[in-house]
FIDREN-295569 format. One record per atom (N, C-alpha, C): x negated, y, z; residue number from 1. Coordinates in steps of 0.1 Angstrom, whole numbers, padded with zeros to 4 digits. Atoms other than C-alpha are relative to their C-alpha. Layout:
FIDREN-295569
+-------+-------+-------+-----+
!     X !     Y !     Z !   k !
+-------+-------+-------+-----+
!     X !     Y !     Z ! NUM !
...
+-------+-------+-------+-----+
END
This chain:
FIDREN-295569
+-------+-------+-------+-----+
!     X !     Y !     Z !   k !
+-------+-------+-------+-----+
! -0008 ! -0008 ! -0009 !   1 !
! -0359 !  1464 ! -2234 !   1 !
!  0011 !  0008 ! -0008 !   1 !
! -0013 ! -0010 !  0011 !   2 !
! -0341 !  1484 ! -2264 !   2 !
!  0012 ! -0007 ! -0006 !   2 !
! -0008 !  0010 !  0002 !   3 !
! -0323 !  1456 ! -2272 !   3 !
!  0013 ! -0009 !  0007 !   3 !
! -0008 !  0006 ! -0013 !   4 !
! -0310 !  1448 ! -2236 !   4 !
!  0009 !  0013 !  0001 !   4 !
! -0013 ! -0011 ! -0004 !   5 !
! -0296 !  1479 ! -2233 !   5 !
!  0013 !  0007 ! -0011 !   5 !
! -0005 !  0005 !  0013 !   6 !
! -0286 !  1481 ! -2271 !   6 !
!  0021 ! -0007 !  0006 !   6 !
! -0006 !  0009 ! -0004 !   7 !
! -0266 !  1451 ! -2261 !   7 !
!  0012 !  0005 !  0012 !   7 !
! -0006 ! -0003 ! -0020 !   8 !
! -0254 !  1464 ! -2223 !   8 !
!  0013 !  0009 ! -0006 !   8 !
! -0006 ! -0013 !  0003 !   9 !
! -0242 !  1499 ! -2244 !   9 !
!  0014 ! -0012 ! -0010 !   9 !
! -0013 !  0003 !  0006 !  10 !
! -0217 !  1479 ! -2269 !  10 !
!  0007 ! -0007 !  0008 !  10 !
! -0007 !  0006 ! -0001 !  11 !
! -0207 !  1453 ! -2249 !  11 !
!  0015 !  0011 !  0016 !  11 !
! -0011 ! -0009 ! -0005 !  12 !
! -0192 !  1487 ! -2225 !  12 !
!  0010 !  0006 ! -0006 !  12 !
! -0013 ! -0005 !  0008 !  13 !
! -0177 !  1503 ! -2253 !  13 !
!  0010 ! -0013 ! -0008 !  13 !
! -0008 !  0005 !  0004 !  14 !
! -0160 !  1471 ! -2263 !  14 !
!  0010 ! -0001 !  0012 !  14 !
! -0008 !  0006 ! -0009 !  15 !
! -0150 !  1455 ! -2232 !  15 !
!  0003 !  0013 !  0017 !  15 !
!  0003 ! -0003 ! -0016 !  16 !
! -0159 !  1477 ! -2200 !  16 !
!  0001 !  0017 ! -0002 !  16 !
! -0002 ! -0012 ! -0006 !  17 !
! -0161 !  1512 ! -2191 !  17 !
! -0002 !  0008 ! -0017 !  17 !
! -0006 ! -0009 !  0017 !  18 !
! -0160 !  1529 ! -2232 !  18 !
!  0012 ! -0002 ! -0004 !  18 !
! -0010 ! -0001 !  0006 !  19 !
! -0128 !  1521 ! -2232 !  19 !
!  0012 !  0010 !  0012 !  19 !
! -0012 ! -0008 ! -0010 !  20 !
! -0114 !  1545 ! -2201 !  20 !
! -0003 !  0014 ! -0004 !  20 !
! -0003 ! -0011 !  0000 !  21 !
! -0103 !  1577 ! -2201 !  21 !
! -0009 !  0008 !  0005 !  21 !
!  0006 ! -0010 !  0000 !  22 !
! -0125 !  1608 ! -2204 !  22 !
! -0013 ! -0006 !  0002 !  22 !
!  0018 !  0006 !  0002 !  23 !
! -0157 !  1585 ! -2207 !  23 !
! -0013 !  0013 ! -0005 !  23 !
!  0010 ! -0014 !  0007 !  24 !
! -0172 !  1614 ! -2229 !  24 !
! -0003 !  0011 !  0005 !  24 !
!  0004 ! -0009 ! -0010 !  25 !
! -0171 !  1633 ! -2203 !  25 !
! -0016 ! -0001 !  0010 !  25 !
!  0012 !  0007 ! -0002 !  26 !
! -0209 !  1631 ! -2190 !  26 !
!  0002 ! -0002 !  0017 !  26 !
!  0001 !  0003 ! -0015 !  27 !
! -0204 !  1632 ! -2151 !  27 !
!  0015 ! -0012 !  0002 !  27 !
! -0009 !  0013 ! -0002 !  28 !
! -0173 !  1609 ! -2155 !  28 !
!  0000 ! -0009 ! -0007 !  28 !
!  0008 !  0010 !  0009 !  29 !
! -0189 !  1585 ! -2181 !  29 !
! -0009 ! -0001 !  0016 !  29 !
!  0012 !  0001 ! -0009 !  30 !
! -0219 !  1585 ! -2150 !  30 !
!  0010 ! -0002 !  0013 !  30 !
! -0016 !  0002 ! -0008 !  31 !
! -0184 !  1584 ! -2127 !  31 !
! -0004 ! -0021 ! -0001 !  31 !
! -0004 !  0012 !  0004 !  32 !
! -0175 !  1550 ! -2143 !  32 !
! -0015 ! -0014 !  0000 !  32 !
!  0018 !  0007 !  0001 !  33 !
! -0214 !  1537 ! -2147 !  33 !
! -0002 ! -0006 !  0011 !  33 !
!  0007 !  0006 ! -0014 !  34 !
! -0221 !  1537 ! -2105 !  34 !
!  0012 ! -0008 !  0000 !  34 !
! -0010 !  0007 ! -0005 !  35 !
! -0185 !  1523 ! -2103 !  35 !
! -0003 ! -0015 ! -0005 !  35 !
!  0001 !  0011 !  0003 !  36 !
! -0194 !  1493 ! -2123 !  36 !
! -0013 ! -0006 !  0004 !  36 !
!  0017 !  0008 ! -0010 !  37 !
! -0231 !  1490 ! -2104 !  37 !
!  0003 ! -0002 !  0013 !  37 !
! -0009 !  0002 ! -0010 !  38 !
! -0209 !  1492 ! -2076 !  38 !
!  0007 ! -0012 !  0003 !  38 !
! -0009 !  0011 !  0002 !  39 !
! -0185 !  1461 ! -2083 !  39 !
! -0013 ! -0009 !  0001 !  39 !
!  0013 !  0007 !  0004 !  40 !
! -0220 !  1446 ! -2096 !  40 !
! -0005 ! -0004 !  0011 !  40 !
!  0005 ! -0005 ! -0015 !  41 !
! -0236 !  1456 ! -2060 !  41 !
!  0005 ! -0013 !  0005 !  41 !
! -0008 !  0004 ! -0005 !  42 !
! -0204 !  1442 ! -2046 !  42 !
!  0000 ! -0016 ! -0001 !  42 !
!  0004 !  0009 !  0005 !  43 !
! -0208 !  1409 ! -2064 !  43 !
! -0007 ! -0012 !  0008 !  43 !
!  0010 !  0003 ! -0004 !  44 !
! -0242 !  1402 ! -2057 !  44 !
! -0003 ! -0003 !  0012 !  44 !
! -0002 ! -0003 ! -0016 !  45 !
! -0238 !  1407 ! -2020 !  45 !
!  0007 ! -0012 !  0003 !  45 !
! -0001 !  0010 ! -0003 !  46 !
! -0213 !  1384 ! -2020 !  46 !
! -0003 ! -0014 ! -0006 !  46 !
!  0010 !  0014 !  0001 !  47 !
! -0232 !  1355 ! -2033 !  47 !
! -0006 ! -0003 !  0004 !  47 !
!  0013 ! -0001 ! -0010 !  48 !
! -0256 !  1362 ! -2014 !  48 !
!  0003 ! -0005 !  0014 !  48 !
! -0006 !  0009 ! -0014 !  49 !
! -0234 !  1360 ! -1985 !  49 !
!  0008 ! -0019 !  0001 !  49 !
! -0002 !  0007 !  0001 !  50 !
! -0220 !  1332 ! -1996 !  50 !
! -0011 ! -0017 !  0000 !  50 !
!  0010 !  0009 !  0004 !  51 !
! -0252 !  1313 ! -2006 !  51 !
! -0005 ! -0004 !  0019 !  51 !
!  0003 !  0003 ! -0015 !  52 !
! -0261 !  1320 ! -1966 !  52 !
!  0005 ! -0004 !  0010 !  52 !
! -0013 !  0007 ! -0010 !  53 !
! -0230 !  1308 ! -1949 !  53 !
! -0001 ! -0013 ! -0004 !  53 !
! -0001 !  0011 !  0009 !  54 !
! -0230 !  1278 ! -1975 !  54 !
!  0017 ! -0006 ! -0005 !  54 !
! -0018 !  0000 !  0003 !  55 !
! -0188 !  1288 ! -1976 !  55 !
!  0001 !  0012 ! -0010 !  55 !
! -0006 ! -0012 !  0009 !  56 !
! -0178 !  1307 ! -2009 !  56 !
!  0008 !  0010 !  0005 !  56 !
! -0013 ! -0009 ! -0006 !  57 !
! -0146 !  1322 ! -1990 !  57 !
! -0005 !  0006 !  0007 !  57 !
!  0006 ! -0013 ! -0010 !  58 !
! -0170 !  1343 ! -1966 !  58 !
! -0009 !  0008 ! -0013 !  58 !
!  0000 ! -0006 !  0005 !  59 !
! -0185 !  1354 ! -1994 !  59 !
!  0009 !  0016 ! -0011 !  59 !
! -0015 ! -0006 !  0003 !  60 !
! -0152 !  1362 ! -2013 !  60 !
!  0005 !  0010 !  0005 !  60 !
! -0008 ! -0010 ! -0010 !  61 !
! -0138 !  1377 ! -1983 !  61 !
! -0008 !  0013 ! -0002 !  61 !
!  0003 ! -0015 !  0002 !  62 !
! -0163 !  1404 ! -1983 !  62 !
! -0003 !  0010 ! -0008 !  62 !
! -0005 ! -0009 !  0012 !  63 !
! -0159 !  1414 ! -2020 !  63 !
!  0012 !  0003 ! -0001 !  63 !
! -0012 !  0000 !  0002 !  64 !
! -0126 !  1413 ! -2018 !  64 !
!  0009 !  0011 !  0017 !  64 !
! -0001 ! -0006 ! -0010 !  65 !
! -0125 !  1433 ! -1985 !  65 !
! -0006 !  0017 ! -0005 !  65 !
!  0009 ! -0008 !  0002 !  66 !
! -0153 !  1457 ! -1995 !  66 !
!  0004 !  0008 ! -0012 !  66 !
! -0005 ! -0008 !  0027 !  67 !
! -0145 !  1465 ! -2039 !  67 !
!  0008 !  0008 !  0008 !  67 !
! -0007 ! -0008 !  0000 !  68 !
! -0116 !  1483 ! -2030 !  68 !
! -0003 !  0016 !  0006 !  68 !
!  0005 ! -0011 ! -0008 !  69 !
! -0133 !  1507 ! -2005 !  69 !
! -0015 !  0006 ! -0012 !  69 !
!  0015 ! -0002 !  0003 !  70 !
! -0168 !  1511 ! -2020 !  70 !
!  0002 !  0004 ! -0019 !  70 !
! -0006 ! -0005 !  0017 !  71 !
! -0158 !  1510 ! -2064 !  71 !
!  0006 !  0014 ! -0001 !  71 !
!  0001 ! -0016 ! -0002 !  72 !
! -0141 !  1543 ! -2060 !  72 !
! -0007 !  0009 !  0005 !  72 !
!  0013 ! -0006 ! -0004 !  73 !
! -0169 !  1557 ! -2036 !  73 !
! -0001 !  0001 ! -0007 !  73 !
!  0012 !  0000 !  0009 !  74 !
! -0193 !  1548 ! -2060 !  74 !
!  0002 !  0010 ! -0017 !  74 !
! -0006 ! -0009 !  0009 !  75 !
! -0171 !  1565 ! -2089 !  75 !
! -0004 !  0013 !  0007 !  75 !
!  0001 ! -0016 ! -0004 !  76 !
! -0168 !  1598 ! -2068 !  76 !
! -0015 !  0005 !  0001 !  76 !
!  0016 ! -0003 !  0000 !  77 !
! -0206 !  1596 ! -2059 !  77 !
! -0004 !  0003 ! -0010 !  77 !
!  0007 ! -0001 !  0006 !  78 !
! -0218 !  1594 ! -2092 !  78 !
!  0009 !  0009 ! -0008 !  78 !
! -0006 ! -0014 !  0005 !  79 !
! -0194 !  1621 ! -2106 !  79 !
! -0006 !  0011 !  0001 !  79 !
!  0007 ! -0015 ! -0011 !  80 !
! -0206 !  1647 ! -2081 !  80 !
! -0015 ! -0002 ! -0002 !  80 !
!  0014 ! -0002 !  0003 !  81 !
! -0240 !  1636 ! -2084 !  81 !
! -0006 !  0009 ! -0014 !  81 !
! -0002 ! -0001 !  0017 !  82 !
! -0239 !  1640 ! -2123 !  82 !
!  0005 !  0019 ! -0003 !  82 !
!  0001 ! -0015 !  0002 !  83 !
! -0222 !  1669 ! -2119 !  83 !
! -0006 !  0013 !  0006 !  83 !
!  0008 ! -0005 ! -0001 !  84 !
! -0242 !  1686 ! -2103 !  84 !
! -0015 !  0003 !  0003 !  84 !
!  0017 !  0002 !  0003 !  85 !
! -0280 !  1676 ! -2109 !  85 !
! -0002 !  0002 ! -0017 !  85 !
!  0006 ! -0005 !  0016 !  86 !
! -0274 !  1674 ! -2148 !  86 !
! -0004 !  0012 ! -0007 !  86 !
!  0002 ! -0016 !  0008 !  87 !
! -0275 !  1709 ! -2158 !  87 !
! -0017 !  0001 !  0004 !  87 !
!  0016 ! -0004 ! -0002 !  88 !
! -0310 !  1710 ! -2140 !  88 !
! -0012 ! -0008 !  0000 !  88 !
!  0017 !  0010 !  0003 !  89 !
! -0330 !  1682 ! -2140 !  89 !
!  0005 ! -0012 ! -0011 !  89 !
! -0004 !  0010 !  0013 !  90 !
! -0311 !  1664 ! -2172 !  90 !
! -0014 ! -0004 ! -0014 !  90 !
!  0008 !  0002 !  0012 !  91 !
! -0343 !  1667 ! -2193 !  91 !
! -0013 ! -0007 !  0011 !  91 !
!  0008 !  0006 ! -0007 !  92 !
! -0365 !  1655 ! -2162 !  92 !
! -0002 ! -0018 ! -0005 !  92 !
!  0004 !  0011 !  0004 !  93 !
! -0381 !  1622 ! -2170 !  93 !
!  0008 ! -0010 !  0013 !  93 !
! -0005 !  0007 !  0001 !  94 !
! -0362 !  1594 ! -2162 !  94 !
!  0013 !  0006 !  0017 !  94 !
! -0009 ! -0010 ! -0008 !  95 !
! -0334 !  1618 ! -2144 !  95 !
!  0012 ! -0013 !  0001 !  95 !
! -0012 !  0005 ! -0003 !  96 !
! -0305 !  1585 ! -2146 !  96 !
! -0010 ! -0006 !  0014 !  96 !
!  0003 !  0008 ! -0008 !  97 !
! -0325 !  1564 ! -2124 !  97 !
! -0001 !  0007 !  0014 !  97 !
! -0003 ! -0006 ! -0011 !  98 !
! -0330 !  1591 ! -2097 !  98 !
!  0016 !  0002 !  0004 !  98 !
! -0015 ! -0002 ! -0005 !  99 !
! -0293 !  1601 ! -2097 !  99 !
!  0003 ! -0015 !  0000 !  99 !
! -0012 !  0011 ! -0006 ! 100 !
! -0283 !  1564 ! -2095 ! 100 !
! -0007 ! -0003 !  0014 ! 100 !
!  0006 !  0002 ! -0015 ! 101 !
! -0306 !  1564 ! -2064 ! 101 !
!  0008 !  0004 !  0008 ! 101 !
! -0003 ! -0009 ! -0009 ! 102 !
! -0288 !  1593 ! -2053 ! 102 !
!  0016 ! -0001 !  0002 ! 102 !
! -0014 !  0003 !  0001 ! 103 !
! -0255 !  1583 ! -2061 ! 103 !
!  0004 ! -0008 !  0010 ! 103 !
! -0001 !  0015 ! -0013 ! 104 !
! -0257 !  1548 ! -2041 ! 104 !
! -0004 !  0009 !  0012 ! 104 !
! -0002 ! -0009 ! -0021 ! 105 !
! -0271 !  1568 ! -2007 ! 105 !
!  0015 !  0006 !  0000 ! 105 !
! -0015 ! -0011 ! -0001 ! 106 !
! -0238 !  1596 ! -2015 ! 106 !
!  0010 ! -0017 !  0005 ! 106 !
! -0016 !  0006 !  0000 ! 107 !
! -0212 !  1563 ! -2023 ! 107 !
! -0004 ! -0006 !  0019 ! 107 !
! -0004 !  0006 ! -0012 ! 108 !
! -0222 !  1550 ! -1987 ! 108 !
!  0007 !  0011 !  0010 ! 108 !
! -0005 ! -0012 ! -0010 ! 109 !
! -0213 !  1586 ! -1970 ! 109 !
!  0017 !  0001 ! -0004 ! 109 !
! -0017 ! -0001 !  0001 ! 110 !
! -0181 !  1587 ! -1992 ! 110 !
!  0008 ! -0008 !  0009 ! 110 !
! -0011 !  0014 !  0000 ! 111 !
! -0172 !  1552 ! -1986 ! 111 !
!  0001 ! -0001 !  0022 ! 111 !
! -0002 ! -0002 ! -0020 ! 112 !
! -0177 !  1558 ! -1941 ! 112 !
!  0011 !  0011 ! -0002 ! 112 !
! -0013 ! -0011 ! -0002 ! 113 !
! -0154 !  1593 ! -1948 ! 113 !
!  0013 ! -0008 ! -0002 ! 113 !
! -0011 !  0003 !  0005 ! 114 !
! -0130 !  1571 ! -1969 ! 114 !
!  0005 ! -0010 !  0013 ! 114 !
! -0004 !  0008 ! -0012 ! 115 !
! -0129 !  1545 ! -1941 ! 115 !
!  0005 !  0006 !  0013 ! 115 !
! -0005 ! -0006 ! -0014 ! 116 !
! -0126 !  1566 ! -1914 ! 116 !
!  0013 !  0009 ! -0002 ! 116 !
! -0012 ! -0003 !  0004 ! 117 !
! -0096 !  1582 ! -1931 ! 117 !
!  0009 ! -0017 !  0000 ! 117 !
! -0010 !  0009 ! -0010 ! 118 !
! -0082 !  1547 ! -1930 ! 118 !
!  0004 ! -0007 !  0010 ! 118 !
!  0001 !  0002 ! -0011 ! 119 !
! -0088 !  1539 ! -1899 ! 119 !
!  0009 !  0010 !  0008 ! 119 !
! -0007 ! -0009 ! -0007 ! 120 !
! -0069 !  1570 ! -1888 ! 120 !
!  0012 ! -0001 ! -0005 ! 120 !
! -0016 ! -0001 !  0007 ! 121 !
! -0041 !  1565 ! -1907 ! 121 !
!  0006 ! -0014 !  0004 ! 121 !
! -0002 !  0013 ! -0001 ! 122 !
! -0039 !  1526 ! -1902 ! 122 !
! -0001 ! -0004 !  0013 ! 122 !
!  0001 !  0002 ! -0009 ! 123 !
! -0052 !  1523 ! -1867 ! 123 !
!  0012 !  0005 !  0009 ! 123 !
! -0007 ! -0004 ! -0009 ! 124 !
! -0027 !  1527 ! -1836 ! 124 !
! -0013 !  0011 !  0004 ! 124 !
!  0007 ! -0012 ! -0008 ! 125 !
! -0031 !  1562 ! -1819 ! 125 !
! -0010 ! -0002 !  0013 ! 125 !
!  0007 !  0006 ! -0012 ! 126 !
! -0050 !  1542 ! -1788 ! 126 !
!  0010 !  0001 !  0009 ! 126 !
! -0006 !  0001 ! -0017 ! 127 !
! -0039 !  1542 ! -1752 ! 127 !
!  0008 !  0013 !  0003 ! 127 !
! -0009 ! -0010 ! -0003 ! 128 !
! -0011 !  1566 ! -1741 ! 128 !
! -0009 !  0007 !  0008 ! 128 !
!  0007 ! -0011 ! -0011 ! 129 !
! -0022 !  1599 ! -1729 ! 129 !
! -0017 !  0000 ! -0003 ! 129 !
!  0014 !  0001 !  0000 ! 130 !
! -0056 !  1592 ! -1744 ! 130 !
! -0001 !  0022 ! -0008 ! 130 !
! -0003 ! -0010 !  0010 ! 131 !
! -0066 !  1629 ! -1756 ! 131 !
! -0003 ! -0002 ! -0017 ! 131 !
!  0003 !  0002 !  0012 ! 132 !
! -0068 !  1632 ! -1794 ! 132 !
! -0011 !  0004 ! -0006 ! 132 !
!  0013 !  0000 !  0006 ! 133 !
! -0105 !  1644 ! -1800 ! 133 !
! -0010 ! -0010 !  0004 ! 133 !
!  0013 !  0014 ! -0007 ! 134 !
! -0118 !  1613 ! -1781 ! 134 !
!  0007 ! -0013 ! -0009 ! 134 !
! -0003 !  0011 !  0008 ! 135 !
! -0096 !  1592 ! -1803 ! 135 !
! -0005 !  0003 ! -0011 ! 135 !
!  0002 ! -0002 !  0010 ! 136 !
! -0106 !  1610 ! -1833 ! 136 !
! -0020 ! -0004 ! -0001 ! 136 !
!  0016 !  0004 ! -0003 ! 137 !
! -0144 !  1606 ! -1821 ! 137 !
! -0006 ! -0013 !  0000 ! 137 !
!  0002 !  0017 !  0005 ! 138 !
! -0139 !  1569 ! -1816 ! 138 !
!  0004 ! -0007 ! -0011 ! 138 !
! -0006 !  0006 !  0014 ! 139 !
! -0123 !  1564 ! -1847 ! 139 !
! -0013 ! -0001 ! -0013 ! 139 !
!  0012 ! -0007 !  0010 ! 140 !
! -0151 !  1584 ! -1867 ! 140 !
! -0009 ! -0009 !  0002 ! 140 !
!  0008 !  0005 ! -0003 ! 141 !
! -0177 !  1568 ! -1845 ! 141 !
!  0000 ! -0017 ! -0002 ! 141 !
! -0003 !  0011 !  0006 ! 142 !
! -0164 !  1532 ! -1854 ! 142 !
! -0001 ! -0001 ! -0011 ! 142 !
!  0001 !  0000 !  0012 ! 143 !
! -0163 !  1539 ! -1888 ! 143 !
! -0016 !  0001 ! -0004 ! 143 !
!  0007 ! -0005 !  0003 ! 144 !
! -0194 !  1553 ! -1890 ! 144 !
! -0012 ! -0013 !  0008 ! 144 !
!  0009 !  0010 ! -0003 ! 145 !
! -0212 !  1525 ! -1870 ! 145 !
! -0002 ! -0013 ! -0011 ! 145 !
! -0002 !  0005 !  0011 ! 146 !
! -0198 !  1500 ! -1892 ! 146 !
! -0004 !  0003 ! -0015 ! 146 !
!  0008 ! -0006 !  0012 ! 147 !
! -0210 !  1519 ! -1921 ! 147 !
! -0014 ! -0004 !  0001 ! 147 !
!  0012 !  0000 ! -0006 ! 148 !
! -0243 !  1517 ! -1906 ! 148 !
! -0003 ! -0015 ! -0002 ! 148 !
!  0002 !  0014 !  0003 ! 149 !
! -0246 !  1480 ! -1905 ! 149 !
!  0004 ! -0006 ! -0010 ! 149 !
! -0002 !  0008 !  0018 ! 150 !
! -0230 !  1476 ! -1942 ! 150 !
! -0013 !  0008 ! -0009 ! 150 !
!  0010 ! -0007 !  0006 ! 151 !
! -0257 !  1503 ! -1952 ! 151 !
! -0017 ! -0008 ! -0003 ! 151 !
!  0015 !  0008 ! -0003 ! 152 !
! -0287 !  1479 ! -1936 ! 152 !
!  0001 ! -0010 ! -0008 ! 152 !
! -0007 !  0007 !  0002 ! 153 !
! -0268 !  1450 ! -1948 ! 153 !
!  0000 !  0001 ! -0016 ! 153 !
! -0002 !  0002 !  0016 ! 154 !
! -0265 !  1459 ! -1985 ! 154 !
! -0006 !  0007 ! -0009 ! 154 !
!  0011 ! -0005 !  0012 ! 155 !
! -0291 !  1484 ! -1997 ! 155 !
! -0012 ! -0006 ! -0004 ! 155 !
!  0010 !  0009 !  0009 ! 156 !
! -0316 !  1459 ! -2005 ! 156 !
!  0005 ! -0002 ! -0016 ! 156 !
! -0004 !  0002 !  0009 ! 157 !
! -0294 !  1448 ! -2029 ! 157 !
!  0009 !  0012 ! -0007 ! 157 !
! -0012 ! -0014 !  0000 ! 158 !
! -0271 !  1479 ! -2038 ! 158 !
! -0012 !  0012 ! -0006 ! 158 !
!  0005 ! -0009 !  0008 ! 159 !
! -0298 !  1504 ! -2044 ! 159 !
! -0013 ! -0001 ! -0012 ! 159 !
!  0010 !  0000 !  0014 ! 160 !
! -0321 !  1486 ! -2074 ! 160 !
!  0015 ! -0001 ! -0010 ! 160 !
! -0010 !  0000 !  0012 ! 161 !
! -0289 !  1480 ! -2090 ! 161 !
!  0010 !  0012 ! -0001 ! 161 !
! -0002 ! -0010 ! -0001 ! 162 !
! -0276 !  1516 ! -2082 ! 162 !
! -0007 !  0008 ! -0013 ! 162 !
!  0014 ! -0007 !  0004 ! 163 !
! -0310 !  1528 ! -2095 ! 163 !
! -0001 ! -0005 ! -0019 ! 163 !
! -0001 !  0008 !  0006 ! 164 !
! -0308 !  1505 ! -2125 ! 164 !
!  0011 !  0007 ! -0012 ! 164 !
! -0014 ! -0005 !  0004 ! 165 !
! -0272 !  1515 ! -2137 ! 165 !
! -0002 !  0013 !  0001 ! 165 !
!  0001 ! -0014 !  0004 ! 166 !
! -0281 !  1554 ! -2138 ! 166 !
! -0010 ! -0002 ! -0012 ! 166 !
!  0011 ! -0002 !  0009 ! 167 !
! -0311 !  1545 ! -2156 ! 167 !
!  0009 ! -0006 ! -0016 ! 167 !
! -0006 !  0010 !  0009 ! 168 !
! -0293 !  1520 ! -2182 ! 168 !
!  0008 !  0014 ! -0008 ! 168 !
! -0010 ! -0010 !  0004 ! 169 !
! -0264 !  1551 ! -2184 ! 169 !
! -0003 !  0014 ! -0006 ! 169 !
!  0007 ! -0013 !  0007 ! 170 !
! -0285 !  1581 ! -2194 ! 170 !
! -0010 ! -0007 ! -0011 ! 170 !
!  0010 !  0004 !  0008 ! 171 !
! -0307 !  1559 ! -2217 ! 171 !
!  0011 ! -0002 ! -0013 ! 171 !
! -0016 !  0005 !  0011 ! 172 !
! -0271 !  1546 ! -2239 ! 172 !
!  0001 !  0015 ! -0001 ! 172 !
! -0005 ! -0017 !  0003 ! 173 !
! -0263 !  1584 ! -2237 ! 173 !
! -0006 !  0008 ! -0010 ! 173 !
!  0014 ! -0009 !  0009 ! 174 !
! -0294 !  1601 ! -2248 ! 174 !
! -0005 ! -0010 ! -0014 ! 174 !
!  0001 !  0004 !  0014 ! 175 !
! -0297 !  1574 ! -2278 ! 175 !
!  0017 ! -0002 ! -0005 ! 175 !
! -0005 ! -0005 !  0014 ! 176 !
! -0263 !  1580 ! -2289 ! 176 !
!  0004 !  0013 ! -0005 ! 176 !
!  0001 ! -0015 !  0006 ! 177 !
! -0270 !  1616 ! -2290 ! 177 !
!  0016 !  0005 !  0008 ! 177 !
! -0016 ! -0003 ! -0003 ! 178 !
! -0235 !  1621 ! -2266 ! 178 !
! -0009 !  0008 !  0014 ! 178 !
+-------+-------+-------+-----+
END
């Protein structure tokens, strides 16, 4: 196992997330961590859907739909998580793997806020004369349904590799003494 993650830890600082800005930062190093268990997530999903359709392109489509919305989430989630669980439970025994639990639940609440911000911004105002807290209601509530059925839909797969990628990210941390 020391070897796999040995391995995991250089091949980030060559190619993947050790080479972005303010990495050494520990909640935006843990930032950059869920964002790439995220993409990972995102991936997986669609293979999966792909494998069950038996058409790559429906798979495709829903990484290629989805990454954009959800990789940032998953960044912000595990920032905020990081930043504010480390100070107190950072010496707790195996404290990445709970925050990347806790991360993946947060990036799905971001990632409904962030949608339902485009939805508001992107969607027509509705029907003339409709009032604006019943648009803002069905906007939210659309969002938020849809959320709901990407949540069912993809935490099987999304939160062992959530869970996974906190654990992996505090383990590379805490052996290189950063």
């Amino acid at each position: 196992m020391a070897t796999l993650i040995a391995r995991l830890a250089a091949a980030c600082e060559r190619f993947g997330a050790g080479r972005l800005p303010r990495v050494g930062d520990h909640s935006i190093g843990a930032g950059y961590a869920c964002a790439a268990s995220a993409l990972l997530a995102c991936l997986v999903f669609a293979l999966a859907a792909a494998a069950l359709t038996g058409t790559l392109i429906d798979g495709l489509s829903i990484a290629v739909l989805a990454g954009p919305l959800v990789v940032p989430s998953a960044f912000l989630a595990g920032a905020l998580t990081w930043r504010f669980l480390s100070r107190r439970f950072e010496r707790t025994p195996r404290f990445g793997a709970v925050a990347g639990a806790l991360a993946t639940g947060l990036t799905y609440c971001v990632a409904v806020l962030g949608f339902t911000v485009v939805l508001l911004v992107v969607a027509p105002p509705g029907v003339p004369g409709e009032p604006l807290p019943e648009y803002l209601a069905g906007t939210a509530g659309g969002a938020a349904s849809i959320g709901f059925f990407g949540f069912v839909l993809t935490v099987p797969i999304a939160l062992p590799i959530g869970t996974a990628g906190g654990y992996v990210y505090e383990r590379v941390r805490r052996e290189r003494g950063s």
